[in-house]
C-alpha positions as CSV (number, residue, x, y, z in Angstrom):
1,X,96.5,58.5,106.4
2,X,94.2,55.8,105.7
3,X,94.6,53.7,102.6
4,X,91.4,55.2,101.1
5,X,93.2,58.3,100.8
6,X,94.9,59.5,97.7
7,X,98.7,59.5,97.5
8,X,100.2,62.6,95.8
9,X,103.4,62.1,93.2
10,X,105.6,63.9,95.9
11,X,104.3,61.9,98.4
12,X,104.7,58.8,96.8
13,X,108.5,59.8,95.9
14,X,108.8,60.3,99.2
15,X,108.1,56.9,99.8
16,X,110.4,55.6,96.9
17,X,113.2,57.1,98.9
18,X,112.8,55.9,102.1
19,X,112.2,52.7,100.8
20,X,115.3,52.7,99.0
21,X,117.1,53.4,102.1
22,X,115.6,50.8,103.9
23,X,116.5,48.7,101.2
24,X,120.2,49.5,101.5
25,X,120.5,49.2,105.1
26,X,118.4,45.4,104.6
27,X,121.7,44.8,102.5
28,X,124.2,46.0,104.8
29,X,122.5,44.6,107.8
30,X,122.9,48.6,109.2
31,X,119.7,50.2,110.9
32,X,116.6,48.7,111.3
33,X,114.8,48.3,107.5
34,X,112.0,46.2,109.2
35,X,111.3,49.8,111.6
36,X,111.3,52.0,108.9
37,X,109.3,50.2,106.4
38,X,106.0,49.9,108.9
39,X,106.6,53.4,109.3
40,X,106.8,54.1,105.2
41,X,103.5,51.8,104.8
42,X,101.9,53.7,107.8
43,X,101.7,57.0,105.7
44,X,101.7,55.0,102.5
45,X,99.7,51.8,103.0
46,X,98.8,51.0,99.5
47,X,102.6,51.4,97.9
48,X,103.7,48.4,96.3
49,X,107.3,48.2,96.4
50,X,106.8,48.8,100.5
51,X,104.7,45.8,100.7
52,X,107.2,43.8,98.5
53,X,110.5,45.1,100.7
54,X,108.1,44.1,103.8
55,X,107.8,40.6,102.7
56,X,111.9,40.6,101.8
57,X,112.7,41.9,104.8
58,X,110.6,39.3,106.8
59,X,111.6,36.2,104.9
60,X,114.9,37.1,104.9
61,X,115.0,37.1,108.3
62,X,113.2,33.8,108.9
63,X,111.4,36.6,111.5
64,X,108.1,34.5,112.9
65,X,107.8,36.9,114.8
66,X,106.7,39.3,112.1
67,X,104.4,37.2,111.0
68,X,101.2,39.1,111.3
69,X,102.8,41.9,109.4
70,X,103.4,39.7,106.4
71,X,99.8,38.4,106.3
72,X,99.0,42.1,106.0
73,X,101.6,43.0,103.3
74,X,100.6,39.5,101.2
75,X,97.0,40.0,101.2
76,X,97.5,44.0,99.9
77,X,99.8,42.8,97.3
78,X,97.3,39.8,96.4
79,X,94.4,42.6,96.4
80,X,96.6,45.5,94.4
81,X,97.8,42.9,92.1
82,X,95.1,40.4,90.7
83,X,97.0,39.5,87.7
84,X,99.4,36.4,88.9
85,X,102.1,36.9,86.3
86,X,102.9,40.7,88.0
87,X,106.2,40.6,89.6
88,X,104.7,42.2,92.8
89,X,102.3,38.7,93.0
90,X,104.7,36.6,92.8
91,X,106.4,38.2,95.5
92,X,103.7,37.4,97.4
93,X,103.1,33.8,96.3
94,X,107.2,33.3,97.2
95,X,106.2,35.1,100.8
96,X,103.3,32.7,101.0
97,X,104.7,30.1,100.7
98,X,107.0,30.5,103.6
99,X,103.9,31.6,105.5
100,X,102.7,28.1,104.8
101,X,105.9,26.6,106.3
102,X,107.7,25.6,103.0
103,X,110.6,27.2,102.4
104,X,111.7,25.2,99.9
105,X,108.8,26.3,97.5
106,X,109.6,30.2,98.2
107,X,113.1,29.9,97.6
108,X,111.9,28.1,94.0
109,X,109.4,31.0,93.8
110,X,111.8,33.9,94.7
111,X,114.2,31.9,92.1
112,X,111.9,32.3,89.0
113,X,111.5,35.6,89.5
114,X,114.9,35.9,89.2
115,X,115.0,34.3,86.5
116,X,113.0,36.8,84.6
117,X,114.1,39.8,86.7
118,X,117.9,39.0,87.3
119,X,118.0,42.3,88.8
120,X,115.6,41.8,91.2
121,X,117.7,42.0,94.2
122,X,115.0,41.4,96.8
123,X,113.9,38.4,95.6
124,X,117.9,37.9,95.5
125,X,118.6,38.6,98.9
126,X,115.3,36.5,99.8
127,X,116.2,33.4,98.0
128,X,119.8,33.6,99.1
129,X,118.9,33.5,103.1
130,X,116.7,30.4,102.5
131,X,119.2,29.2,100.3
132,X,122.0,29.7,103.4
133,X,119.1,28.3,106.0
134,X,118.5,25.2,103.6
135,X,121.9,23.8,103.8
136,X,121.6,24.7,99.7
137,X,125.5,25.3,99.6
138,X,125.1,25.0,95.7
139,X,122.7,27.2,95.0
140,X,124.1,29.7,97.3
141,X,126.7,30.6,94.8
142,X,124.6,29.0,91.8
143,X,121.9,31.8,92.2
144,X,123.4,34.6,93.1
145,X,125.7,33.6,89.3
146,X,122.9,33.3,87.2
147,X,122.2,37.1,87.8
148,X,125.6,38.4,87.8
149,X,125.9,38.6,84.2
150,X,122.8,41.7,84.4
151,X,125.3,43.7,87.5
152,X,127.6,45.7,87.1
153,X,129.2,48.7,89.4
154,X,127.2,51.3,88.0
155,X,124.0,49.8,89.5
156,X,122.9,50.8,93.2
157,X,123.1,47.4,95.4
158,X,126.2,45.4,93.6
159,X,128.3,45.7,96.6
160,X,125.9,43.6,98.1
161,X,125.2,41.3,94.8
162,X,129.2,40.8,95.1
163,X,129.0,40.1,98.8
164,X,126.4,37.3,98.3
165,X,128.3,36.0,95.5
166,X,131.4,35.6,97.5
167,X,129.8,33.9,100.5
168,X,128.4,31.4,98.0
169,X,131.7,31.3,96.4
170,X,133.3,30.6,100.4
171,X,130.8,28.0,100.9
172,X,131.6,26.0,98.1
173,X,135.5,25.8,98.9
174,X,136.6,28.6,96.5
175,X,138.2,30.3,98.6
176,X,140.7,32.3,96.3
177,X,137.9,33.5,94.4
178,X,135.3,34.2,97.2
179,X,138.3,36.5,98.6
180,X,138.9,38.2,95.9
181,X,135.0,39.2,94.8
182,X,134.4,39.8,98.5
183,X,137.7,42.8,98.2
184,X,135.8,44.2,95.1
185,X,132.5,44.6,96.6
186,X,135.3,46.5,99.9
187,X,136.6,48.5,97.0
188,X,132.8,49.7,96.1
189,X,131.9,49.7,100.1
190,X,134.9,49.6,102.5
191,X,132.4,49.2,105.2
192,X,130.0,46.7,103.9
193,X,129.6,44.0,106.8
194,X,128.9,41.3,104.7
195,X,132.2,41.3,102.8
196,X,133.8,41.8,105.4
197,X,132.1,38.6,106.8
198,X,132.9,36.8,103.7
199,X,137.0,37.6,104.2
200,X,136.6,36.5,107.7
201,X,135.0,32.6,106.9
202,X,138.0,32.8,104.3
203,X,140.3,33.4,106.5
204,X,139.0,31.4,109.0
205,X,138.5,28.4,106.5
206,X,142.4,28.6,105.5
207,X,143.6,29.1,109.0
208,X,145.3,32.4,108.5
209,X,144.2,32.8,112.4
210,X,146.9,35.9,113.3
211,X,146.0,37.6,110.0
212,X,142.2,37.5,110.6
213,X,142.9,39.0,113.6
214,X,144.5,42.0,112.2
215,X,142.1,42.3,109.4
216,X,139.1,42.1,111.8
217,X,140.9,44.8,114.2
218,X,141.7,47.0,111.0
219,X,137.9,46.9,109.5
220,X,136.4,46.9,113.4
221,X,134.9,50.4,113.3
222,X,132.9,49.6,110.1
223,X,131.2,46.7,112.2
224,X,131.8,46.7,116.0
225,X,128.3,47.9,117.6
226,X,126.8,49.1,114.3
227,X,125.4,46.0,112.3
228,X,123.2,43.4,112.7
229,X,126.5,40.6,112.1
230,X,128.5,42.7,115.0
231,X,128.3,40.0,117.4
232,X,128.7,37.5,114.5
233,X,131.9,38.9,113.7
234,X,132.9,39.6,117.3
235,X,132.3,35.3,117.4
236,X,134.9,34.4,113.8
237,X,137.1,37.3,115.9
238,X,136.8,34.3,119.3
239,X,137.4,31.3,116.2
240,X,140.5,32.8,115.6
241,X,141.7,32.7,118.9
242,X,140.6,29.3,119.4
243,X,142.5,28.5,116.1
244,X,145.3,29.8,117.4
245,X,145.0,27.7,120.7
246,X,144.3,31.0,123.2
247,X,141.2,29.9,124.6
248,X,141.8,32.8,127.4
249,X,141.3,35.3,124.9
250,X,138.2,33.9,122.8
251,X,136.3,34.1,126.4
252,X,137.5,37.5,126.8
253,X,136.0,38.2,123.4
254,X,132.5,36.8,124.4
255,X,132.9,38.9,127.7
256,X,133.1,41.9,125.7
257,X,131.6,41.6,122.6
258,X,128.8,38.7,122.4
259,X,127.4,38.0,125.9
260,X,126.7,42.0,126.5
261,X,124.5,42.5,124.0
262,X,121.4,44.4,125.5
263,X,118.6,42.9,123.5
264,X,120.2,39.4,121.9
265,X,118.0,38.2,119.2
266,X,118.7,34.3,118.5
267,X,121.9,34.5,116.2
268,X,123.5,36.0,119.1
269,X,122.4,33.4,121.5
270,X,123.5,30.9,118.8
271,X,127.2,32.4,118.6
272,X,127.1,32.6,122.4
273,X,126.3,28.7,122.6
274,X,128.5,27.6,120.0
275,X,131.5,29.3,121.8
276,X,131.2,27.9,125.0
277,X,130.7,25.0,123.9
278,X,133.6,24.7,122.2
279,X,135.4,26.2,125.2
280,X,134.2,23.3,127.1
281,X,135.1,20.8,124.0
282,X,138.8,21.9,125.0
283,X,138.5,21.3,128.3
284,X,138.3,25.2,129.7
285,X,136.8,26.0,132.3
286,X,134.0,28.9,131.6
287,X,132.9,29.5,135.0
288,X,129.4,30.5,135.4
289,X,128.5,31.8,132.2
290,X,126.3,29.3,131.2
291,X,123.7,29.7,133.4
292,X,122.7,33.5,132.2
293,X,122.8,32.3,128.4
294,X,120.9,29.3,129.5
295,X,118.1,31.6,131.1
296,X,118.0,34.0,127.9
297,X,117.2,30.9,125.7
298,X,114.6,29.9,127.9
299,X,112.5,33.2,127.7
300,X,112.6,32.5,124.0
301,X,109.5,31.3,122.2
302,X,111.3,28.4,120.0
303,X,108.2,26.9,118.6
304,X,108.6,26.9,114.5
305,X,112.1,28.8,114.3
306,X,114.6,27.5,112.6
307,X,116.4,24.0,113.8
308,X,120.1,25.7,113.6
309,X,118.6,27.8,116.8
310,X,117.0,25.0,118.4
311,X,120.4,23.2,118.3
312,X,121.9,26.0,119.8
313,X,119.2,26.1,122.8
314,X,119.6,22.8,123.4
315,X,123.0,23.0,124.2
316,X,122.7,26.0,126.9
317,X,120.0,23.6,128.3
318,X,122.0,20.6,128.3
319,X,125.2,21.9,129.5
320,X,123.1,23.6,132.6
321,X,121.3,20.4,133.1
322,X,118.1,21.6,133.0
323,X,116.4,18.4,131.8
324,X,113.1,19.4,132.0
325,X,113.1,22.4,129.5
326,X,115.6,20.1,127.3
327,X,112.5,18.1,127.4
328,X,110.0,21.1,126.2
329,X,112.3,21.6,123.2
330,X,112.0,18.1,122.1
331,X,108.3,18.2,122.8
332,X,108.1,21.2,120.1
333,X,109.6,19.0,118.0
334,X,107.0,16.9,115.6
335,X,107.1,13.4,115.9
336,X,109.8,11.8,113.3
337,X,110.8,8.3,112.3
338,X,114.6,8.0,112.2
339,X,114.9,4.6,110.6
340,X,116.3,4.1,107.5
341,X,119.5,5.5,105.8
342,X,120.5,8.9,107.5
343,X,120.8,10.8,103.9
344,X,116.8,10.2,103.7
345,X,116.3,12.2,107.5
346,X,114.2,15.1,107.2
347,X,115.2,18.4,108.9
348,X,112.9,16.9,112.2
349,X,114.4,14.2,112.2
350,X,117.9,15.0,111.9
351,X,117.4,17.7,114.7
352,X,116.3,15.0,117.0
353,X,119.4,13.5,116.5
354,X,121.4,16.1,116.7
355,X,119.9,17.0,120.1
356,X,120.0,13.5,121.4
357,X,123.7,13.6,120.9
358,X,124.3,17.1,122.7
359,X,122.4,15.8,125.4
360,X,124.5,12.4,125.7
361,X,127.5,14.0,125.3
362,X,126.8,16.9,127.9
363,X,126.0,13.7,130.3
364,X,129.0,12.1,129.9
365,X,127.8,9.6,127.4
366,X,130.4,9.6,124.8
367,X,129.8,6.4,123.2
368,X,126.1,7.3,122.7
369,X,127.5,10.7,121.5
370,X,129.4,8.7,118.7
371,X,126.7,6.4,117.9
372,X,124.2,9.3,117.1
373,X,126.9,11.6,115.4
374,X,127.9,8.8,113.0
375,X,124.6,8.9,111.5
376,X,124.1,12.2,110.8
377,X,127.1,14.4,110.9
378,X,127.8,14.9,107.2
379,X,124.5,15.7,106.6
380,X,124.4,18.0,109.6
381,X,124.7,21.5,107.2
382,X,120.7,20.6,106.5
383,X,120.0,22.3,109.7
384,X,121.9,25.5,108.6
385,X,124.7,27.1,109.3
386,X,127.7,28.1,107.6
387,X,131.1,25.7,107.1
388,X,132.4,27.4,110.3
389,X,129.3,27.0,112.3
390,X,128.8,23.1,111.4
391,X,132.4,22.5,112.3
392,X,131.4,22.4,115.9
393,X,129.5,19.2,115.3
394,X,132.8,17.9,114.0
395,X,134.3,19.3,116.6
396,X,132.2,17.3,119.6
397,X,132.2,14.3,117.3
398,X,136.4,14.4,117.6
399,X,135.9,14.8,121.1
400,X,133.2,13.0,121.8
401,X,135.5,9.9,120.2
402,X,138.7,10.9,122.6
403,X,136.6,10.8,125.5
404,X,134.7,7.5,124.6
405,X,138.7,5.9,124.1
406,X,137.9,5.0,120.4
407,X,141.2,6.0,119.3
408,X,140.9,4.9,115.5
409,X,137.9,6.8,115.0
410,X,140.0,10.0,117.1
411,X,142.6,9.2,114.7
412,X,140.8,9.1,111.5
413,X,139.0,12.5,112.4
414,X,142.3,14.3,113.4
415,X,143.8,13.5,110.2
416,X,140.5,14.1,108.0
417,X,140.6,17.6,110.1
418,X,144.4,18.3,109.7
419,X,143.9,17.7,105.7
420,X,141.5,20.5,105.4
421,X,143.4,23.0,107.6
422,X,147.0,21.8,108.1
423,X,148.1,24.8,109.8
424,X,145.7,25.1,112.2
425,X,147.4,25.4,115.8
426,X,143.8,23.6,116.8
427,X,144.7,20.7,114.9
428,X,147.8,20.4,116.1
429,X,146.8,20.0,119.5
430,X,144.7,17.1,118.5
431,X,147.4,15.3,117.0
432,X,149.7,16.1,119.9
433,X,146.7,14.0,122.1
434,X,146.8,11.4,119.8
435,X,150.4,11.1,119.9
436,X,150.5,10.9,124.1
């Protein structure tokens, strides 16, 4: 069908309902929505709502990849819809813009749509993944709440409005109520990954380490090998472990449930960086297994994808040693000036530092290590990444100040650790070190 031909009603109800499935499965991170739409606008080319899901789909992915496909879904919606007040244009103008590189302006794009169009829930679940890549904790609960009053259960998609909410809710330290919004969107969905996910960072954040275990091996056949989070949840499965000081058993875990992923797309070679590498922060030994995840990242094309996966590169690269592509990834990077008060540091910038401090630290350098950390580590969530995954830049930052012998600073990091998780087995080690 070319899009000169003439749609019929049936044909175009057709396309309604795949579209809403596709929809549903973007939500639930089941499937593959970004498949079946190319397919639906294939036979359909000039339907509206596909271009729009398109464009979600993409954005919400941060998928450069895709890119091409959302210049083609941008310019139909800018040629089907001339008026720039139609919600369908300004779904393109908030897609544009992160075209353009400014993801900033579409999540402010996406958000005044919702403002209008609370229930919206594309330009929801768009605005909420920048909001999660922009280290915009706040508004990662904030925007999901200013549409909550328009949901309710009777709608198709709350499970998901309530998962978002609760994730922003987790984010933000309210634990008690990110729990219990995360078990109502279970109690619509007992499968939906992304509450599940929420529970887990709860969990996780409170150091309830044995009962995550069991709630994770209770709610495993709703996730294990059939979501796009499996491996992320296979990963807070290995945080538990580590939490709990069995280190044996989170590497059996990324043996079994990260590393033999067939086709790893860069959140899994994230998770599988950011567990060795805290396997190697406590000192165990991980055999070989950095050399395979260290070639996987090389084959990847890094140039404009998000710094939170740069990061994650760059520490496969450093703790392989392989200094020359370390040296590609900061030659991707555009040049930055990092003088001046670290709260001012663009993303760049901070990413250069954060690199630069892997790199030390993966030489030996621990006093470097410290010297770049101190700048920048509370200001480190600007590069992405949840709570749990930025804890691993506290994590080499402890270390880091063990290794380089500055025992206050060791001290002072324990303690401002141990306050925010007192029960954590983890923790306790630390203070155990201190102690000897």
């Amino acid at each position: 069908m070319t899009s000169k031909q003439t749609v019929t009603p049936t044909a175009r109800a057709h396309s309604l309902l795949r579209c809403d499935r596709a929809l549903e499965d973007m939500l639930t991170n089941r499937g593959n929505p970004f498949h079946d739409v190319n397919l639906i606008l294939a036979d359909d080319p000039q339907f509206i709502y596909g271009h729009c899901l398109r464009a979600a789909i993409i954005v919400r992915a941060d998928d450069v990849a895709a890119r091409s496909k959302l210049v083609e879904s941008v310019i139909a919606l800018e040629t089907m819809c001339p008026d720039v007040g139609d919600p369908a244009r300004r779904h393109a103008a908030a897609a544009r813009a992160w075209l353009e590189g400014d993801q900033a302006l579409a999540a402010e794009r996406y958000g005044t749509i919702l403002i209008d169009r609370p229930r919206d829930i594309l330009a929801l679940a768009a605005a909420h993944a920048i909001d999660f890549r922009l280290g915009q904790r706040r508004m990662l609960r904030d925007r999901v709440a200013q549409v909550m009053p328009e949901w309710n259960e009777t709608l198709p998609g709350y499970a998901s409005v309530l998962a978002m909410y609760a994730f922003g809710l987790e984010e933000n330290g309210q634990y008690r109520r990110a729990e219990e919004t995360a078990r109502r969107a279970l109690a619509l969905d007992p499968r939906h990954p992304g509450a599940i996910h929420v529970i887990a960072h709860v969990m996780e954040m409170q150091g309830r380490d044995r009962e995550g275990l069991e709630f994770l091996a209770t709610t495993e056949p709703a996730w294990k090998d059939t979501t796009g989070i499996s491996v992320h949840l296979a990963w807070h499965r290995a945080l538990f472990y580590l939490d709990a000081d069995d280190p044996k058993s989170a590497l059996a875990v990324y043996d079994a449930q990260i590393v033999n992923t067939r086709e790893p797309d860069l959140s899994d070679l994230a998770d599988a960086s950011a567990l060795l590498w805290r396997l190697e922060l406590l000192s165990f030994r991980v055999g070989k297994r950095w050399k395979p995840l260290a070639d996987r990242w090389q084959r990847q094309n890094l140039i404009g994808v998000r710094p939170f996966y740069i990061a994650h590169a760059m520490m496969a690269l450093a703790a392989t040693g392989r200094v020359a592509p370390a040296q590609r990834v900061f030659d991707t990077l555009p040049p930055v000036e990092v003088s001046g008060a670290s709260s001012s540091y663009s993303e760049d910038a901070l990413l250069l530092q954060l690199c630069k401090a892997l790199l030390a630290f993966a030489h030996r350098d621990y006093a470097r290590c410290v010297e770049l950390l101190t700048r920048v580590r509370h200001i480190a969530h600007r590069c992405g990444g949840s709570i749990a995954q930025c804890d691993l830049i506290h994590l080499t930052f402890t270390e880091a100040a063990f290794r380089a012998r500055k025992v206050n600073l060791a001290r002072a990091l324990v303690a401002e650790r141990t306050a925010q998780k007192p029960v954590s087995e983890l923790n306790r080690v630390l203070q155990r070190r201190l102690a000897g």
